[in-house]
N, C-alpha and C positions, 0 to 999 in steps of 0.2 A: 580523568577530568583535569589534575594536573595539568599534565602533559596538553592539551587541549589548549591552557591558559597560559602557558608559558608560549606557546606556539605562538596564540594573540596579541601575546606581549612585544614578542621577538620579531614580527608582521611591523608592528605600530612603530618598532624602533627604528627599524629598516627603513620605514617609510620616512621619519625625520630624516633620518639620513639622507637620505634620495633627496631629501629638498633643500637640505644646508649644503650638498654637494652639488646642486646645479648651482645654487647663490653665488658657492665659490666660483665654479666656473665659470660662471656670467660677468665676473668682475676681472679686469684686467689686472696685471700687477702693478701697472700704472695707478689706474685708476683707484685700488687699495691704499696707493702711497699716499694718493690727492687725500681719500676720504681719514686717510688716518694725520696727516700734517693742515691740512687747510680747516674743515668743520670744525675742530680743535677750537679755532678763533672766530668762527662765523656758530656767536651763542646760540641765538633761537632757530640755527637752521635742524634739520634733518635727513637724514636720508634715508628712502624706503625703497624697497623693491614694490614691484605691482604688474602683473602681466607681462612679466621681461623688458616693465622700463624700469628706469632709474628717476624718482622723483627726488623735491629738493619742497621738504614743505616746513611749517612753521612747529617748532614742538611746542608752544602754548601760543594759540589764535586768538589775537587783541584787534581790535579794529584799530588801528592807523588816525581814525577824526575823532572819534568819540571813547575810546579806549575801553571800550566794552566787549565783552568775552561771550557775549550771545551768538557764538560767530559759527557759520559752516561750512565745510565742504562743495564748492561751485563748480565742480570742470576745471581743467588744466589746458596750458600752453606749453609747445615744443620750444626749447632753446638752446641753439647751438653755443658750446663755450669752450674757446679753445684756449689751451694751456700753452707750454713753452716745449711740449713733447709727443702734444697728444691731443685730441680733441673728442668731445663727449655733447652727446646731445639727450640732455635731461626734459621730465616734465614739472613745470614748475606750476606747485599746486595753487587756484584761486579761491579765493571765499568770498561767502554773500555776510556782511554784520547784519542781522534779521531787528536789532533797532532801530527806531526812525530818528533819522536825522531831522535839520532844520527846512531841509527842502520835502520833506514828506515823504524820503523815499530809504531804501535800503543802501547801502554801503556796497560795493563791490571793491575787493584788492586780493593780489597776489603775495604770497612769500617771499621778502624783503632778503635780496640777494645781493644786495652791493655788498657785502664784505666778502665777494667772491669775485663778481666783472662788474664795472660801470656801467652806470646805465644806459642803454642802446647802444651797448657794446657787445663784439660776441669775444671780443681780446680779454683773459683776467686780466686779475691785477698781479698775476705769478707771472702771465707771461709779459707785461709792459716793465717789469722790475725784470728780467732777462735783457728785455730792450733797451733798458735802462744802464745797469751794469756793463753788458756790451759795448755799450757806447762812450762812457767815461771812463774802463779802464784800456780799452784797447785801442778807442777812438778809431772801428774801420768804416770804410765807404761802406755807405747803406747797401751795396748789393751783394757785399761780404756779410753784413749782417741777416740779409733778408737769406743768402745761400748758407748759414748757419743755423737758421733757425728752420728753414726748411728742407733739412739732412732726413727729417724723419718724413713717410711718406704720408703720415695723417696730416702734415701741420702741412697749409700754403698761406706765405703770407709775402706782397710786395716788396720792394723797397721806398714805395711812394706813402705807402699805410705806415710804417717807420720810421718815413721822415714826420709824418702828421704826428707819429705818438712822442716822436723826439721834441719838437716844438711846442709841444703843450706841455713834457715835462719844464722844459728850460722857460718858460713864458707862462706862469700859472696867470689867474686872472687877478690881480693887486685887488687888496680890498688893504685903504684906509686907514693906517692905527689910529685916526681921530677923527670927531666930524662933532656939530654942533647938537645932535638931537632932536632937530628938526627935518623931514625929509618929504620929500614928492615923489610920485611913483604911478608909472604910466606904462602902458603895454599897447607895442605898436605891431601890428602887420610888417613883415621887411621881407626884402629877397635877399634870399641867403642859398647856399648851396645848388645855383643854376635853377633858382623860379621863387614868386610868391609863395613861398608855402609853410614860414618859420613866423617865430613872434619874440619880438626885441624885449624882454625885460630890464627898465632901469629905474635906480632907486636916484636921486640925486639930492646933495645938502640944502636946504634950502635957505643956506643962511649964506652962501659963496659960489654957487649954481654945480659946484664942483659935481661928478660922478662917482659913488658911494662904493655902487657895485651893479655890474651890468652881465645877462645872459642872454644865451641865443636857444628857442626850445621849439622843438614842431607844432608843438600842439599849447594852447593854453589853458590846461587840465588845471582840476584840482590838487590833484598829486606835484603836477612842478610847480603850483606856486608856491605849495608847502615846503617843496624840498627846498628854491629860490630862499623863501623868507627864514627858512632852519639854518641855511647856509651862513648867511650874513648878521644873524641875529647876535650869534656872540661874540662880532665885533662891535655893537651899538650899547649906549651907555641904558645904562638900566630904564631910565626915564627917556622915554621916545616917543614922539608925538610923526605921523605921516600924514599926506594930505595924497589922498586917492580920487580916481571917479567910484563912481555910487554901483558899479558894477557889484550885486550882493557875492559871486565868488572869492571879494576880498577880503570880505567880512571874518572870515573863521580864522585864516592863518594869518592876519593880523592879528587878531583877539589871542589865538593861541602863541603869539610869539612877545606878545608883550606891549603890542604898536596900542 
């Protein structure tokens, strides 16, 4: 009978085994480096195995508007994220917040991933501080830099995509160390990137017509206007009054930012 139970035993061990040892195999040694140096600093993220992918989810699910934790598991989206060595395509877990908001409906969002890549970017932020460094200590022609960084044969990246990430470091968008407290704020339809298809957010003083802080966003979501007004909020004085249209999308990430 012993003998029987130790057999069972020694089956059951085996079997962890067999399954910590494909995990390891399943993980590059790269990609070991990423999850032991980067998640480090990206708090609420995760990482989980699940059917041989590599998910990237929330380890405690807040809803984003209303901050409530009644939240669950929705389906996931694939996304490709390439590093400075390597590149990885995760799925990035979504949730439904099941309380109701003000529009009578449920909450839908994803696992908040900017302390990894920018947003509607598949470039990190390891690899644009590569693109970065590269470039102010060695100062080479961009096709020196794009045939350095694609030495490896996972990574392809232009020298045109390069110059874009180099121009936005050296040219971030000014936002104001002062303005009156007063503001107007308008969202326009524009072409931007070869068609109609972008929307011009801008905030502007309303006390010297000046321009506060101005973005360019595909879409006019919920989510970017939040991110828009989180942006620029703590440069504005505590006391801030803005003069909007009646559009009710404005209504929450105002209220929630202080307007």
């Amino acid at each position: 009978m012993n003998n029987i139970y130790c057999a069972s035993a020694i089956d059951k061990c085996q079997q962890t085994l067999d399954v910590v040892a494909d995990n390891v195999t399943f993980m590059s040694n790269k990609f070991c480096k990423w999850v032991e140096n980067s998640l480090k600093l990206a708090g609420n993220i995760k990482l989980k195995f699940k059917k041989n992918f590599k998910w990237l989810q929330e380890k405690i699910r807040i809803c984003p508007v209303c901050g409530g934790i009644n939240v669950d598991e929705n389906g996931s989206r694939e996304r490709l994220i390439i590093f400075s060595t390597w590149k990885e395509y995760f799925k990035i877990q979504t949730y439904v917040c099941k309380d109701k908001h003000e529009n009578g409906e449920s909450q839908f969002f994803e696992t908040n991933i900017r302390d990894i890549v920018p947003k509607n970017s598949i470039y990190s932020h390891e690899f644009i501080e590569t693109v970065k460094d590269h470039n102010t200590h060695v100062h080479a022609p961009l096709r020196v830099t794009a045939d350095f960084l694609n030495r490896n044969d996972e990574v392809s990246v232009s020298h045109q995509t390069i110059e874009n990430m180099i121009f936005k470091i050296e040219n971030p968008n000014p936002i104001p160390s002062k303005s009156s407290g007063k503001y107007t704020f308008d969202s326009l339809w524009c072409k931007a990137h070869g068609g109609w298809n972008s929307f011009y957010l801008c905030m502007n003083d309303a006390a010297n017509g000046n321009v506060v802080f101005d973005e360019i966003y595909s879409k006019e979501t919920a989510a970017n206007l939040d991110e828009y007004f989180e942006t620029i909020a703590p440069y504005l004085p505590e006391e801030k009054y803005i003069t909007v249209d009646l559009n009710p999308k404005y209504k929450e990430p105002l209220e929630k930012y202080g307007f």
